[in-house]
N, C-alpha and C positions, 0 to 999 in steps of 0.2 A: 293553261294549267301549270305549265314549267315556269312560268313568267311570276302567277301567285305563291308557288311554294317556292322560289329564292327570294322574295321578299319575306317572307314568314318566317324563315329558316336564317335568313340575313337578319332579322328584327331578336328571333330568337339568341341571337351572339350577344348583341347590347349588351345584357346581365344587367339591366338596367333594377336599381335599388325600389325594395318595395315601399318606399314612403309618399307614393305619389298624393297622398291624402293631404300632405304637408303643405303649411301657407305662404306660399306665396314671397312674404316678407323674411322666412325661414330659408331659403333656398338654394342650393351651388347648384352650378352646371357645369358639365364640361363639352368643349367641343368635340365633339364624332370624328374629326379630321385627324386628332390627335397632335395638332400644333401646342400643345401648351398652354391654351386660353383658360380662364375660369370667368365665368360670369355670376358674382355672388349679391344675394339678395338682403337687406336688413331690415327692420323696423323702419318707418320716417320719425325724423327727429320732430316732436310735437307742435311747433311752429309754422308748421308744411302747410296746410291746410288739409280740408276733408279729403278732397281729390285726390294728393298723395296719398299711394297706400303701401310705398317701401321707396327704400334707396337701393339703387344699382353698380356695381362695381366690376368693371371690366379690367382683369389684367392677363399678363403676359409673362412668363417665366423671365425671359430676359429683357422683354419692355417695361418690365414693372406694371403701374395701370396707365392703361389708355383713356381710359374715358369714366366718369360717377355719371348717372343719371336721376332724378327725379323718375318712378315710375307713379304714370299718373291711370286712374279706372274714371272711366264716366259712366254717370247713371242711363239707364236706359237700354243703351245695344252692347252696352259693355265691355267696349274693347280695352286694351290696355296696349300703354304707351309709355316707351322710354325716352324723356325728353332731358334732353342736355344745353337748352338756352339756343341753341345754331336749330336744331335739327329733331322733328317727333322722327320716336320710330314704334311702330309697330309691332306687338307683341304676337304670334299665332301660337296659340299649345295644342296638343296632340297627344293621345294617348298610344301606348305601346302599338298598337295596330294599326297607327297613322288614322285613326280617325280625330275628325277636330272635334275640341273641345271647349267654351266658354268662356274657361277660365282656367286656371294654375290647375286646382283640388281635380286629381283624376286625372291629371296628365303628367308626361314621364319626358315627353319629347318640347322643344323649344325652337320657333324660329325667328330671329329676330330682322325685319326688313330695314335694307340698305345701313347696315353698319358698316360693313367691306364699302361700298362706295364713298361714303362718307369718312369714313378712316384714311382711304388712298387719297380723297380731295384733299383732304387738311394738309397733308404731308411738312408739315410742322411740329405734327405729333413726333414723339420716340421715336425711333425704327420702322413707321408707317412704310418707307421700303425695304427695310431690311426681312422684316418679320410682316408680309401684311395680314391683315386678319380676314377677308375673302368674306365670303357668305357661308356662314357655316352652320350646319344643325345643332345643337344644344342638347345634350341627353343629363336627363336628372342625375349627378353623383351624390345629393347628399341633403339633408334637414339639419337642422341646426337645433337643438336642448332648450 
C-alpha cells in the first residue's frame, strides 16, 4: 500500500503538461533525470516515405545534438521506431499512470530503448563521456503551434 502511494505521489510531482493529445510529429521531451537532454519531434520532410511519420532530434545543453533519427510506425502491431542508419530503437509511451500505451496520443511519459548504450558504444560522438546520456525516461514538456 505505501509502495502504491509513493509512486502516485512521485508521478503526481511530474507536473507533466496537459497536451498529451498532441501528435506525435508535434512533440519535446525532456528527460526525468534532469541532465539537460531534450528529445524534439518534427514533421518528415515529404520524401521519407509512408513509414516515416516524423523526425527526431536528440540534443544536449552542452553536446549540442547527439544523434537526428528517422522515426519510423509499421502498420499492423504498431510499434514505433527511432532509426539512425547504425541502430532501430524502440519507442514505449505511457501515460501518466505508467500504464502503456499504443501510441504517442494519450501518453505523457516516453522510453526510448538502448540509446545510453548506443551513445557510450560510439564514443566518437561529442562528450559521449563527458555528458553520457544513460537510459533515461522522457516526460512530455511541450506541443509545438
Amino acid at each position: 500500500m505505501l509502495r502504491n502511494w509513493t509512486i502516485a505521489s512521485s508521478l503526481a510531482l511530474l507536473a507533466l503538461p496537459a497536451s498529451s493529445e498532441c501528435p506525435l510529429a508535434l512533440r519535446s521531451y525532456e528527460d526525468l533525470d534532469g541532465r539537460q537532454l531534450v528529445l524534439e519531434f518534427d514533421p518528415p520532410v515529404p520524401d521519407k516515405g509512408a513509414s516515416v511519420i516524423a523526425v527526431a532530434s536528440l540534443r544536449h545543453s552542452d553536446r549540442g545534438e547527439i544523434a537526428r533519427f528517422d522515426v519510423v510506425a509499421f502498420s499492423g502491431y504498431g510499434n514505433v521506431m527511432l532509426v539512425s542508419g547504425e541502430r532501430d530503437h524502440t519507442a514505449y509511451f505511457f501515460a501518466e499512470d505508467l500504464r502503456s500505451t499504443k501510441t504517442a496520443e494519450g501518453s505523457t511519459l516516453l522510453f526510448v530503448e538502448g540509446l545510453g548504450l548506443a551513445d557510450w558504444q560510439s564514443g566518437a560522438l561529442p562528450g559521449s563521456r563527458d555528458h553520457p546520456l544513460g537510459d533515461v525516461l522522457w516526460k512530455l514538456a511541450g506541443c509545438k503551434e
